[in-house]
DOTOR-245732 format. One record per atom (N, C-alpha, C): atom name; residue number from 0; x negated, y, z. Coordinates in steps of 0.02 Angstrom, whole numbers, plus 50000, padded with zeros to 5 digits. Each point is the difference from the previous one (the first is absolute). Layout:
<lumfis>
site_pos_X_Y_Z
CA_NUM_X_Y_Z;
...
</lumfis>
This chain:
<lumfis>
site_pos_X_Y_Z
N_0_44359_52930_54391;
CA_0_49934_50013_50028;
C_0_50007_50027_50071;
N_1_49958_49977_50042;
CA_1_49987_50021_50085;
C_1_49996_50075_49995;
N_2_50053_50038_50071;
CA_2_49961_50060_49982;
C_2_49922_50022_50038;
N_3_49988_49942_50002;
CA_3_49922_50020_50048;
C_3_49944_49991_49924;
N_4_49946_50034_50049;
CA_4_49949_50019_49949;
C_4_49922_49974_50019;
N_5_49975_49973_49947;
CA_5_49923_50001_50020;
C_5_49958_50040_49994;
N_6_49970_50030_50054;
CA_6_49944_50050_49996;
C_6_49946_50013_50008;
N_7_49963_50038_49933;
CA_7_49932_49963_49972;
C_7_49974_50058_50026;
N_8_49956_50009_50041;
CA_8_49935_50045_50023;
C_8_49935_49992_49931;
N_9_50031_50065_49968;
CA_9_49971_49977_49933;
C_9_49935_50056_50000;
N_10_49938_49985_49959;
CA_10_49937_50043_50016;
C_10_49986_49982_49907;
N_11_49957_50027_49955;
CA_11_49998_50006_49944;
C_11_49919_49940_49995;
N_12_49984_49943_50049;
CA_12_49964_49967_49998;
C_12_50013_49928_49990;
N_13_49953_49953_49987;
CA_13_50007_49923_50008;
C_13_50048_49979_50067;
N_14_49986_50035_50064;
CA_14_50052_49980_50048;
C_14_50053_50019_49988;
N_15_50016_50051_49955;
CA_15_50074_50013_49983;
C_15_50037_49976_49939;
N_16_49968_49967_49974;
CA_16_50031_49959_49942;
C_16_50016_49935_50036;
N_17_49958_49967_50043;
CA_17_50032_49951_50026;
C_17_50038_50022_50035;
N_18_49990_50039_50040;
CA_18_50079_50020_50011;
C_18_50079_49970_49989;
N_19_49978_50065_49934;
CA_19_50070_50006_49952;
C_19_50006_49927_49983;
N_20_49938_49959_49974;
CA_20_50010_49911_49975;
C_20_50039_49980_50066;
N_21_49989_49979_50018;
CA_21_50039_49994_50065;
C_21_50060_50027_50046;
N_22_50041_50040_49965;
CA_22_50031_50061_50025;
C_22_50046_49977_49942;
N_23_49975_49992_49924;
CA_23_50052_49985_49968;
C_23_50036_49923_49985;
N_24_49949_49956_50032;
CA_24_50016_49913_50011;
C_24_50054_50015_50061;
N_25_50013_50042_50048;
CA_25_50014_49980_50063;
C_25_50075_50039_49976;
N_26_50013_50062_49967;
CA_26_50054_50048_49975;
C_26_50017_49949_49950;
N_27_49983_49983_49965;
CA_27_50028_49935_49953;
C_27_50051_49961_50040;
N_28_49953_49959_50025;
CA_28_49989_49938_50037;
C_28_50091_50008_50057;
N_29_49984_50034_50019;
CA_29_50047_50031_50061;
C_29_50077_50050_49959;
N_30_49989_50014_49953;
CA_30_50052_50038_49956;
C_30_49993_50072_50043;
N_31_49957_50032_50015;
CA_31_50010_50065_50039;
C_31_49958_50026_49931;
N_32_50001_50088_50022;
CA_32_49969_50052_49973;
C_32_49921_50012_50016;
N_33_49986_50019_49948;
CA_33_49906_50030_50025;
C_33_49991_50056_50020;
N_34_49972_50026_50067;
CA_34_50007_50076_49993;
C_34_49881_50008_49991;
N_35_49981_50031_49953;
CA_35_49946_50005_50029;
C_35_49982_50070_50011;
N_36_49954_49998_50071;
CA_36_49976_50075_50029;
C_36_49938_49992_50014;
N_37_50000_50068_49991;
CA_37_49904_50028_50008;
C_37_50016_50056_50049;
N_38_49964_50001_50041;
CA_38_50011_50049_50055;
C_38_49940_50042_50012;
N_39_49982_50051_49979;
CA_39_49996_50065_50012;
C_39_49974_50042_50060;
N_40_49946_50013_50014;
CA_40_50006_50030_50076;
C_40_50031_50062_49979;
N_41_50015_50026_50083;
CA_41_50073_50055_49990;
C_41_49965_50063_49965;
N_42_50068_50020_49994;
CA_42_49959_50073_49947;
C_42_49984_50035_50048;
N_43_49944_50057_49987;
CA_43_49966_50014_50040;
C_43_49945_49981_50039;
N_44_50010_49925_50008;
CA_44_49925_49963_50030;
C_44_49937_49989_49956;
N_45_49944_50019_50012;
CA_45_49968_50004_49950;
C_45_49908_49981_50035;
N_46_49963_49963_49966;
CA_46_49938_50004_50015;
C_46_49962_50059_49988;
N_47_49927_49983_50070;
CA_47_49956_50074_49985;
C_47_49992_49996_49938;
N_48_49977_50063_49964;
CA_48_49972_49984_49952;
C_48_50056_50031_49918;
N_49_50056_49959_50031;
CA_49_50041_50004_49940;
C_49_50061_50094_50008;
N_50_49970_49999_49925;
CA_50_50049_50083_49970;
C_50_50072_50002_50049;
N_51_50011_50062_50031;
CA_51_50065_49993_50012;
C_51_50066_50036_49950;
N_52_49972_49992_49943;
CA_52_50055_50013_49940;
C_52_50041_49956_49988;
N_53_50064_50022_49985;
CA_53_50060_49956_50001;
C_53_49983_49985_49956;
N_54_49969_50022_49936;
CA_54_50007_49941_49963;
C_54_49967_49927_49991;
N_55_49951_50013_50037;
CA_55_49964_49941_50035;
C_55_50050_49943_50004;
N_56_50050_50028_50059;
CA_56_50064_49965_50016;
C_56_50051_49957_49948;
N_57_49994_50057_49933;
CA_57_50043_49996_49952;
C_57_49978_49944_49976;
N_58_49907_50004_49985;
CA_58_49973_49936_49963;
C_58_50040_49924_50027;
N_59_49977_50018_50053;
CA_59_49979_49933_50051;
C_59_50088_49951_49976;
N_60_50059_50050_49998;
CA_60_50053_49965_49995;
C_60_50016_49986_49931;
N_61_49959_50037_49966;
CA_61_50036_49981_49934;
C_61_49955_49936_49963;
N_62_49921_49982_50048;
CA_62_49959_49957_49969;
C_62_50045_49922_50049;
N_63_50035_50017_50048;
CA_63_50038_49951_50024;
C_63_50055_49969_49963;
N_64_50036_50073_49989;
CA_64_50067_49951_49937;
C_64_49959_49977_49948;
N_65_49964_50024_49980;
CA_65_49968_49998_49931;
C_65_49979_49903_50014;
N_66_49976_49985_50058;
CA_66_49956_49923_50017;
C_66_50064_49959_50030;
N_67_50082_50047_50019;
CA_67_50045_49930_50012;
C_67_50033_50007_49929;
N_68_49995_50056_49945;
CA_68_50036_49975_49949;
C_68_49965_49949_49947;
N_69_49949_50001_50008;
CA_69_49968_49946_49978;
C_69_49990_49931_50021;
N_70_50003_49990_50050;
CA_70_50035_49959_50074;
C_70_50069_49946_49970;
N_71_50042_50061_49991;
CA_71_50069_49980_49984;
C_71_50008_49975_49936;
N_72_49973_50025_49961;
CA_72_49990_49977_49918;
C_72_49994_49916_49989;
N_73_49956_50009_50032;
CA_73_49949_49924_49995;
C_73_50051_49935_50043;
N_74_50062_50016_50043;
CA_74_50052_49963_50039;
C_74_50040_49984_49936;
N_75_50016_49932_50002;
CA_75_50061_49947_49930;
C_75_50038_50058_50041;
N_76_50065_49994_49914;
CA_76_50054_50076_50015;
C_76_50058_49942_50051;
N_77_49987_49931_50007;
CA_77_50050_49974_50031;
C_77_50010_50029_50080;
N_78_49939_50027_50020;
CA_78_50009_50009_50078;
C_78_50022_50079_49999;
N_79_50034_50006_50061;
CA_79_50026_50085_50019;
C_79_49937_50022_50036;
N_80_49977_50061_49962;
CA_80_49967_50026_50038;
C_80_49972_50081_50019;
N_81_49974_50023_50021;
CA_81_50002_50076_50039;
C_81_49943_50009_50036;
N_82_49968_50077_49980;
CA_82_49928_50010_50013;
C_82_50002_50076_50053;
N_83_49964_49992_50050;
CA_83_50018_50045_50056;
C_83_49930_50046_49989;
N_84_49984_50045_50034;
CA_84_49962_50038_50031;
C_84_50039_50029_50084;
N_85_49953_49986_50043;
CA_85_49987_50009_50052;
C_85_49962_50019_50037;
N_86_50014_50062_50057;
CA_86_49931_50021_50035;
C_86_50015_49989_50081;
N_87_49923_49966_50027;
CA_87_49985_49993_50058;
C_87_49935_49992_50009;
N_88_49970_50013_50050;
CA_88_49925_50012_50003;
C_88_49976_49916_50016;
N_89_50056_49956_50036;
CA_89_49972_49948_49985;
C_89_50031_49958_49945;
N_90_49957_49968_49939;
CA_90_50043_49950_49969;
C_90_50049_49959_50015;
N_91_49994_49957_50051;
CA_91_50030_49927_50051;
C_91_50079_50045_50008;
N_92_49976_50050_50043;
CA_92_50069_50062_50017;
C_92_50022_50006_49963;
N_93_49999_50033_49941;
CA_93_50043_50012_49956;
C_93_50034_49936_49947;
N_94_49945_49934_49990;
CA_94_50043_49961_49989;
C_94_50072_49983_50027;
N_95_49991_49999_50072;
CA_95_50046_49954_50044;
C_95_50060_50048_49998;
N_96_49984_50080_49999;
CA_96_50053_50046_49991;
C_96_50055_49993_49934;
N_97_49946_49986_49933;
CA_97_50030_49967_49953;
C_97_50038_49945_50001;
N_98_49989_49952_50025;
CA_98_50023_49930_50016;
C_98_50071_50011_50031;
N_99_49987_50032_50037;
CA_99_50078_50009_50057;
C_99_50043_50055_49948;
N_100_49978_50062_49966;
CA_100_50046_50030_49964;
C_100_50024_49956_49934;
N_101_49950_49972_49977;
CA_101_50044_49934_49952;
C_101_50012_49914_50025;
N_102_50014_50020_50074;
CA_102_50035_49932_50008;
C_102_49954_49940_49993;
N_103_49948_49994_49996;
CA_103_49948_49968_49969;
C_103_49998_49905_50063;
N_104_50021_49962_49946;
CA_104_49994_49942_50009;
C_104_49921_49982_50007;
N_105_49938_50002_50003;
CA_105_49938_50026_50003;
C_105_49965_50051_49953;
N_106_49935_50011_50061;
CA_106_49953_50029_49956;
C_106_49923_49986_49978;
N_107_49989_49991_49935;
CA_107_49949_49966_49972;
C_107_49923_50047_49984;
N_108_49965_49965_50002;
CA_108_49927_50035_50002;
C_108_49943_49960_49951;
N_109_49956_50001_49994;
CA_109_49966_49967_49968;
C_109_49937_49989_50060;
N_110_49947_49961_49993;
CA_110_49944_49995_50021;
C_110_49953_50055_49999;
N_111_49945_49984_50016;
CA_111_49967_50066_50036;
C_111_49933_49970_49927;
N_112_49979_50070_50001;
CA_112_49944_50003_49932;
C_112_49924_49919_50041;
N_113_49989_49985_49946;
CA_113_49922_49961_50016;
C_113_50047_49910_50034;
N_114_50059_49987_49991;
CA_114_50028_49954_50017;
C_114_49995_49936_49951;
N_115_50003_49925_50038;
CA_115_49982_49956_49937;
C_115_50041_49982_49961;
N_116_49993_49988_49946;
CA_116_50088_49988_49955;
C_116_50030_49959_50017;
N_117_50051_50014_49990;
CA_117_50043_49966_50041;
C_117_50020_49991_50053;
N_118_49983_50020_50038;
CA_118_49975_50017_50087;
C_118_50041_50068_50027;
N_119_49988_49991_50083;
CA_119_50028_50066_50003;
C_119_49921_50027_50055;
N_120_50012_50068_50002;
CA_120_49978_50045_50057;
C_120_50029_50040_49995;
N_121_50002_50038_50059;
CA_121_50069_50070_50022;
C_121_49933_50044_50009;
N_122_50021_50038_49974;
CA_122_49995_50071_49986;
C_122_50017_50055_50043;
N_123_49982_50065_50000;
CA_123_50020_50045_50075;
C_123_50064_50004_50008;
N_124_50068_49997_49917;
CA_124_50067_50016_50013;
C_124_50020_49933_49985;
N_125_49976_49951_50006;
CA_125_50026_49932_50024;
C_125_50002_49984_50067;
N_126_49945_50028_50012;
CA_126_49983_49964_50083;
C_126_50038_50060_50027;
N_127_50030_50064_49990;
CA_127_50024_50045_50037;
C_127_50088_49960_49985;
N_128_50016_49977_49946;
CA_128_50060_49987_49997;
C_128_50004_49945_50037;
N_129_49980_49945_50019;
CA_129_50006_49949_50026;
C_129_49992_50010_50091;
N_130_49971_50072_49998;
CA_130_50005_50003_50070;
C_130_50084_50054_50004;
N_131_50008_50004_49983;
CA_131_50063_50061_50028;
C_131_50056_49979_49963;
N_132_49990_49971_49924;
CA_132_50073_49993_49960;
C_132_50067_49971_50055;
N_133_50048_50041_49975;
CA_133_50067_49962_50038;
C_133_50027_49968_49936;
N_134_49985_49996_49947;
CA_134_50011_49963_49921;
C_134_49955_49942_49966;
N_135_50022_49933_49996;
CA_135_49942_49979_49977;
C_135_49961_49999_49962;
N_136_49922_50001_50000;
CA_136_49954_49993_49970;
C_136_49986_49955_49946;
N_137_49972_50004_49951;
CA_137_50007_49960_49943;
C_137_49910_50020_49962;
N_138_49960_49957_50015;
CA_138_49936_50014_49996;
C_138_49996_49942_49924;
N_139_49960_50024_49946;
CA_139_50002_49979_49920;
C_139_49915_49961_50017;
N_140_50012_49967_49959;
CA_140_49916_49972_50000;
C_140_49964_50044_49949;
N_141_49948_50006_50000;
CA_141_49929_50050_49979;
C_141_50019_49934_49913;
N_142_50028_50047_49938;
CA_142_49969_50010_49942;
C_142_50086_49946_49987;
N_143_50044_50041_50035;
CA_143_50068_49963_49987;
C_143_50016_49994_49944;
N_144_50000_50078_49966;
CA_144_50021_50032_49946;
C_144_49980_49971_49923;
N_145_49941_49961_50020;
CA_145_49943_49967_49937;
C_145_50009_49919_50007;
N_146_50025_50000_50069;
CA_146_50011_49897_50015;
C_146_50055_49979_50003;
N_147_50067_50030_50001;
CA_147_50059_49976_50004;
C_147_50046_50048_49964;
N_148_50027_49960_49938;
CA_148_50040_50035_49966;
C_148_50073_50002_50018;
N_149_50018_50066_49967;
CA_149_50066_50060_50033;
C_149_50068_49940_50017;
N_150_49965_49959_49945;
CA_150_50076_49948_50000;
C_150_50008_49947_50040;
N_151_49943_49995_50042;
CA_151_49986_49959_50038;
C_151_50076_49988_50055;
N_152_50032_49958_50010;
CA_152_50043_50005_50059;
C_152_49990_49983_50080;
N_153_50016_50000_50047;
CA_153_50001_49998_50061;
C_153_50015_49909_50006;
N_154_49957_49946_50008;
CA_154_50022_49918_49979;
C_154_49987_50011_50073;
N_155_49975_50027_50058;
CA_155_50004_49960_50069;
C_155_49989_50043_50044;
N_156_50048_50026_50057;
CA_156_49964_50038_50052;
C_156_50010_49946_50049;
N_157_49914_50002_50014;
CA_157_49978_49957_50070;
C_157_49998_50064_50078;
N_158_50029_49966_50030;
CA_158_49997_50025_50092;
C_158_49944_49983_50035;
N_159_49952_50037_50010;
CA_159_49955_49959_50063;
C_159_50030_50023_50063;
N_160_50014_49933_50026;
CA_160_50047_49993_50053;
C_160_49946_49988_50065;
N_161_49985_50054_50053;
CA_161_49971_49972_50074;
C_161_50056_49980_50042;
N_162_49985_49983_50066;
CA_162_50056_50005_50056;
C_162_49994_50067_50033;
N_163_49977_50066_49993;
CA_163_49985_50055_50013;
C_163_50070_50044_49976;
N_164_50043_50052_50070;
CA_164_50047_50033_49986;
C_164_50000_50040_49926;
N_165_50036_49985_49959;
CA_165_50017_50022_49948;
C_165_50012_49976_49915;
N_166_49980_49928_50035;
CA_166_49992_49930_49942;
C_166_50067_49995_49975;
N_167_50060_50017_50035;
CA_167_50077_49989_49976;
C_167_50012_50057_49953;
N_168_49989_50062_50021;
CA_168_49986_50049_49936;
C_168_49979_49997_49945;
N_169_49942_49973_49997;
CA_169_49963_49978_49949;
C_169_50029_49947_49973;
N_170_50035_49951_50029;
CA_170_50045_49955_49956;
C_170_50060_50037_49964;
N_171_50025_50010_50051;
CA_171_50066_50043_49973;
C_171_49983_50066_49931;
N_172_49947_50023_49997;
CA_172_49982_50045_49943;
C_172_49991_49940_49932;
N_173_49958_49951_50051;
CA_173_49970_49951_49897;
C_173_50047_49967_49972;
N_174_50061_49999_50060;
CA_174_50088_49962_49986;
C_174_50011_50063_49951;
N_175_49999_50050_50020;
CA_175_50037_50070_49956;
C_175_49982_49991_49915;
N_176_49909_49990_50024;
CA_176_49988_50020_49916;
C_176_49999_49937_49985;
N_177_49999_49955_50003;
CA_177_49997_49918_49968;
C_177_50087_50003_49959;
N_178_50027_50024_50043;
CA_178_50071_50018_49978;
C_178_50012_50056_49929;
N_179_49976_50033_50023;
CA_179_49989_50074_49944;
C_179_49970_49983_49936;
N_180_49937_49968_50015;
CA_180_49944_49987_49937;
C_180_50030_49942_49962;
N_181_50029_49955_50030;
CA_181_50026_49914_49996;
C_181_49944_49946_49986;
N_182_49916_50019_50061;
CA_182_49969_49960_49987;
C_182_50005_49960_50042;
N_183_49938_49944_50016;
CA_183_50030_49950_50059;
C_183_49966_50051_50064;
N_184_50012_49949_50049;
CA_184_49971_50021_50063;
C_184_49940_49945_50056;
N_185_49954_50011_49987;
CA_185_49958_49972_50047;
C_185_49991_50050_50070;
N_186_50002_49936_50036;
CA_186_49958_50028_50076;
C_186_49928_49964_50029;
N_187_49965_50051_50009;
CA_187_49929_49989_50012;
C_187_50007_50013_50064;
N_188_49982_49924_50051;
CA_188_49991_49999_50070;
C_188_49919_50017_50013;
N_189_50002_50060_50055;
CA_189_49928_50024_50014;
C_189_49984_49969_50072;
N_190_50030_49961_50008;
CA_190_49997_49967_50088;
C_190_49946_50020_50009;
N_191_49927_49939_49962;
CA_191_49941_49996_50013;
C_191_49950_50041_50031;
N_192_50033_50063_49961;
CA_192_49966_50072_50030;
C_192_50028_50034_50033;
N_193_50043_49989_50035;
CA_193_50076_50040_50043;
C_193_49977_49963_50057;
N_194_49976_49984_50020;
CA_194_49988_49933_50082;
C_194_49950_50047_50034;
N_195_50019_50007_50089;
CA_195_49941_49982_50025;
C_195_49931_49988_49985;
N_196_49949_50037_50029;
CA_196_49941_49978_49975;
C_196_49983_49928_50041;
N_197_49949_49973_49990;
CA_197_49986_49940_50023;
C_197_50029_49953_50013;
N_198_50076_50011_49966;
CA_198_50025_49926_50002;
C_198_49961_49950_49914;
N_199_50019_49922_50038;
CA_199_49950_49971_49975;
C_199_50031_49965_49937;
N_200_49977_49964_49943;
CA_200_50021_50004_49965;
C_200_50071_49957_49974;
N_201_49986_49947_50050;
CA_201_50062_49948_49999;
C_201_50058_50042_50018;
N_202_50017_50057_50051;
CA_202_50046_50035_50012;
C_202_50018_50039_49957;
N_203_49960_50044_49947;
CA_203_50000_50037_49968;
C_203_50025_49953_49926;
N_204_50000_49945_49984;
CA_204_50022_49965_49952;
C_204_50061_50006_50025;
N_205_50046_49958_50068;
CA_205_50031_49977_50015;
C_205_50073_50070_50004;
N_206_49981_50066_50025;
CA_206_50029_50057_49989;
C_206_50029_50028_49936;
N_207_49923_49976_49940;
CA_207_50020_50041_49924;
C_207_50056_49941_49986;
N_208_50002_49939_50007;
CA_208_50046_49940_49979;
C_208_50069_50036_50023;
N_209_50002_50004_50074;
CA_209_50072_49994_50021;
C_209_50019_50092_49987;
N_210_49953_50041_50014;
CA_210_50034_50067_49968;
C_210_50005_50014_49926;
N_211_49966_49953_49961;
CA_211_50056_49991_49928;
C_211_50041_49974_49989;
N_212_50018_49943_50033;
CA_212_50056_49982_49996;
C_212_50050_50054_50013;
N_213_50002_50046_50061;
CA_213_50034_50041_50021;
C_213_50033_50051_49962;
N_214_49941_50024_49961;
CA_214_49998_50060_49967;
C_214_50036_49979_49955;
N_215_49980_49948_49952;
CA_215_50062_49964_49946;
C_215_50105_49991_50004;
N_216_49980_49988_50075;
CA_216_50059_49978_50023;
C_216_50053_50060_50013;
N_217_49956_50037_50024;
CA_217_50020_50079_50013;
C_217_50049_50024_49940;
N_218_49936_49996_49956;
CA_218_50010_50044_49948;
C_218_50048_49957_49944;
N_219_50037_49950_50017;
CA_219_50048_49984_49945;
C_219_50049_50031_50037;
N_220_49978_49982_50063;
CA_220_50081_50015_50029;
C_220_50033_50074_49959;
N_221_49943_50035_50000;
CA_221_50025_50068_49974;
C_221_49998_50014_49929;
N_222_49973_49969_49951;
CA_222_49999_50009_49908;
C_222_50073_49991_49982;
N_223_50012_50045_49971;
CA_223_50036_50000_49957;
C_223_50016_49966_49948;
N_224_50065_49982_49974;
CA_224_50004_49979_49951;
C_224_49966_49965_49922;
N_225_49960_49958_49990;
CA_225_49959_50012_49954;
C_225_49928_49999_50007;
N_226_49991_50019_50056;
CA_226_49932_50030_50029;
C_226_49977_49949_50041;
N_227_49933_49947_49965;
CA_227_49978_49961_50046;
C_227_49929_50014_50017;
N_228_49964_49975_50056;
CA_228_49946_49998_50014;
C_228_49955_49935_50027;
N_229_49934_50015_49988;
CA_229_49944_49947_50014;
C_229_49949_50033_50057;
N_230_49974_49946_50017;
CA_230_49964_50025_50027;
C_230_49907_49982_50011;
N_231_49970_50051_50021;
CA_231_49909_49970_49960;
C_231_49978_50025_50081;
N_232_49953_49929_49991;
CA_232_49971_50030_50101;
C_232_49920_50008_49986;
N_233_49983_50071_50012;
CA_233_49927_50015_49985;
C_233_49967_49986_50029;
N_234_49966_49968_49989;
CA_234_49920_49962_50031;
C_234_49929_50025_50001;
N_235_49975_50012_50012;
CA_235_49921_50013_49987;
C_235_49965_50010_50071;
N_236_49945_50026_49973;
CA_236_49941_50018_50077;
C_236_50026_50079_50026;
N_237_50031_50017_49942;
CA_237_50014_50088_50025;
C_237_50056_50019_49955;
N_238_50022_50048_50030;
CA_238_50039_50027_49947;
C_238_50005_50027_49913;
N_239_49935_50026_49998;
CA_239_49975_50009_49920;
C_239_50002_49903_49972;
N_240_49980_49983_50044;
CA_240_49965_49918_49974;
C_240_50081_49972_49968;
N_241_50059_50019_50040;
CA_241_50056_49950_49983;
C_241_50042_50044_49945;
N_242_49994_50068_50014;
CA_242_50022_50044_49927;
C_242_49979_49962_49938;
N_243_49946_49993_49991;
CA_243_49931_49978_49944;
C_243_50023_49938_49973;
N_244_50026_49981_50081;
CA_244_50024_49902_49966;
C_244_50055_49989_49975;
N_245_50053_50056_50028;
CA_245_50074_49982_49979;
C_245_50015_50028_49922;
N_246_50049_49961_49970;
CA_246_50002_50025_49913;
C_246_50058_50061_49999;
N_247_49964_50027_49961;
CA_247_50061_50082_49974;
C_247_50003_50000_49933;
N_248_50078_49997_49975;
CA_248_49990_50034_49951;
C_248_50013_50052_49961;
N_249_49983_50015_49945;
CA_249_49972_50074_49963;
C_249_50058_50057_50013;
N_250_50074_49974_50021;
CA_250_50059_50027_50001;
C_250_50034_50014_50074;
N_251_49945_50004_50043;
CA_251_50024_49982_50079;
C_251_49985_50050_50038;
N_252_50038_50035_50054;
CA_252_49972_50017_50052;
C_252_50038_49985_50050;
N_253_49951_50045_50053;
CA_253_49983_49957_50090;
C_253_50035_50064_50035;
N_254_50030_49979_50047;
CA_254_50019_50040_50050;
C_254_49960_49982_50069;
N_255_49992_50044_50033;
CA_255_49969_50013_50076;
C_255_50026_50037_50033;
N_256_50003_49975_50053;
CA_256_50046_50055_50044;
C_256_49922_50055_50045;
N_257_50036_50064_50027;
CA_257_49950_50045_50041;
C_257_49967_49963_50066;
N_258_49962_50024_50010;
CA_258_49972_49971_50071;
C_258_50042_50011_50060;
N_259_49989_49962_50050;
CA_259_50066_50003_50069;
C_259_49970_50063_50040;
N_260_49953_50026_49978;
CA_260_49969_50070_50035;
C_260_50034_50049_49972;
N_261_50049_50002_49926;
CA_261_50004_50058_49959;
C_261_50052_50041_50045;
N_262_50017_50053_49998;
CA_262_50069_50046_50007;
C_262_50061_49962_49977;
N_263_50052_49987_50049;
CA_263_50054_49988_49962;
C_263_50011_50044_49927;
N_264_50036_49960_49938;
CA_264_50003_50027_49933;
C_264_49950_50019_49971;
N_265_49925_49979_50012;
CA_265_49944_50035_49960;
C_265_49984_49951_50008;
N_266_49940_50017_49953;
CA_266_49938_49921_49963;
C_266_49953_50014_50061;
N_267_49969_49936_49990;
CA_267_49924_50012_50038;
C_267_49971_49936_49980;
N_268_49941_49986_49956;
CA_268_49976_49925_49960;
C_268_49967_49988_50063;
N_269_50026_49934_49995;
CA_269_49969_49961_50090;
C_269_49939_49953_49971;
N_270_49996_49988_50034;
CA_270_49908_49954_49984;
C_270_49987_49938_49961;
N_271_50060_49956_50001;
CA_271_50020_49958_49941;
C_271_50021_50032_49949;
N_272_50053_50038_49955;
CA_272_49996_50019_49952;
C_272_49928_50053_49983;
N_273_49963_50024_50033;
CA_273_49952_50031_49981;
C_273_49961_49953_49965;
N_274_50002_49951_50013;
CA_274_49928_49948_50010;
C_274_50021_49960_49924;
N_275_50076_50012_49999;
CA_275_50048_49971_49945;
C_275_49990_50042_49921;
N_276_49957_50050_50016;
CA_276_50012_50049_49927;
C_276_49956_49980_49968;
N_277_49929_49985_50048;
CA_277_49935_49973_49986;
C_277_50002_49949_49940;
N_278_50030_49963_49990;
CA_278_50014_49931_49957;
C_278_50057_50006_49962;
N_279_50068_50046_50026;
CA_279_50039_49995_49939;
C_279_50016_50015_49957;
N_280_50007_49966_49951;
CA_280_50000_49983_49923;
C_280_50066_50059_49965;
N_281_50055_50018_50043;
CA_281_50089_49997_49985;
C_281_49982_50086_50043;
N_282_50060_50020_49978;
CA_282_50027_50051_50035;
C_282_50017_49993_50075;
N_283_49995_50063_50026;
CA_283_50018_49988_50096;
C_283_50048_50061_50007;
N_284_50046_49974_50018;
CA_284_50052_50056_50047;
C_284_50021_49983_50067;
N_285_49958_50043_50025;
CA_285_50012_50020_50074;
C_285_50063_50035_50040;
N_286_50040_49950_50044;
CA_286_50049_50012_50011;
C_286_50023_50019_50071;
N_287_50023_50080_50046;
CA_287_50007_50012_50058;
C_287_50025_49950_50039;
N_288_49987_49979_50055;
CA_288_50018_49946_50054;
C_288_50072_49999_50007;
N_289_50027_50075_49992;
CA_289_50082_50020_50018;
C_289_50032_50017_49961;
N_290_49985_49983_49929;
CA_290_50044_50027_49942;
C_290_50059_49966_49989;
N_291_50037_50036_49983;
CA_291_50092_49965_49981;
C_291_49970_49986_49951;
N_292_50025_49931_49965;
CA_292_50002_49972_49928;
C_292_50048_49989_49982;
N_293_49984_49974_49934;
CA_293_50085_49979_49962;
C_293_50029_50050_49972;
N_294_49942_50049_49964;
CA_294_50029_50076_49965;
C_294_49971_49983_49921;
N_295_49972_49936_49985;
CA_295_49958_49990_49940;
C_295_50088_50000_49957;
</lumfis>
């Protein structure tokens, strides 16, 4: 088993069961450990309003183990796994603190409450992780936990591939886990929406053609052993439109790389994968522009 770990930003709600659904397909999937954490604002920080009796304090942690040991129960005994408490006044913060003290191959979240099933929307410690994480992000679709069972395996991580600095990362990571999981590997060329505005449409055909070819060509050069890939060129009027059109299935997720605005080593969701959550069906992990890979 890897000694890296997946880490579940775990909350005692529907977003945190998908979560963990998702947290335990990917710790499976990948042969790593589960760590899940609930984080805590720091002791001492406290709203108006609220008693400043420690035992207040006392509650608050023991109704936490009390919601990851129940957490942990409900995980097949096949996966390794380990339940944290943590304090930081912001959630996102103290995940990522977690993440880096267990080594954490990503970190997973669930969707944000009022989301459509299956679907994603980010949430305040989604959208905070995706702006600052130096770890990747691993966002669950809304009602994971109830639509895709534990045994489900990892059958395809697809790349949406732009010509935008950081597309080789993003290959080089879906090479890692395509390797790890032993599913196949698709690459999803985003030309269409990666161009210049107002170029016209014969050019914009003629670009997605020859920069898939590219991207294909690229990317054998570098697969590994075993490890082949295809490739799917998205089409539509917009970006939601060609998500919608292209097929996923029930066992798959997508990698995206950060926006070319982000901080070296941190996320930042750029305006195509934003537009990308809208419609998809699969899991999304969001991946820093400058991350070393090849640790799956």
């Amino acid at each position: 088993m890897s000694t890296h770990s997946i880490v579940v930003g775990y909350t005692a709600t529907p977003a945190g069961a998908d979560a963990v659904a998702l947290g335990v397909r990917l710790a499976r999937g990948l042969g790593m450990r589960l760590d899940l954490v609930i984080v805590l604002p720091s002791e001492g920080t406290r709203s108006a309003g609220v008693p400043p009796e420690r035992a207040y304090e006392d509650h608050i942690r023991a109704q936490a183990r009390e919601w990851l040991r129940q957490a942990t129960e409900a995980i097949p005994d096949d996966v390794v796994r380990s339940a944290h408490v943590r304090f930081n006044d912001s959630f996102a913060e103290g995940l990522i603190g977690a993440g880096e003290e267990f080594d954490a191959r990503m970190l997973v979240v669930g969707a944000a409450a009022g989301s459509r099933f299956g679907r994603h929307r980010l949430g305040s410690v989604a959208s905070d992780l995706v702006h600052s994480s130096t770890i990747p992000v691993a966002l669950a679709t809304a009602g994971s936990a109830d639509r895709v069972d534990a045994d489900q395996p990892i059958t395809r991580v697809s790349a949406a591939i732009g010509k935008r600095e950081g597309a080789d990362v993003v290959l080089e990571e879906a090479i890692a886990l395509t390797r790890a999981s032993g599913g196949s590997l698709r690459l999803i060329s985003l030309v269409p929406f990666d161009v210049p505005a107002g170029l016209d449409t014969g050019a914009i055909t003629l670009v997605r053609n020859t920069h898939g070819g590219d991207v294909l060509a690229q990317a054998r050069e570098a697969l590994p052993s075993g490890v082949e890939a295809t490739l799917e060129r998205a089409t539509g009027d917009s970006v939601e439109d060609a998500v919608a059109h292209l097929p996923w299935e029930p066992g798959e997720i997508v990698l995206v790389g950060s926006s070319r605005l982000a901080q070296p080593r941190r996320l930042f969701l750029g305006s195509t994968a934003a537009k990308m959550l809208h419609e998809l069906p699969v899991p999304m992990i969001v991946v820093p522009r400058t991350r070393g890979t090849g640790k799956a």
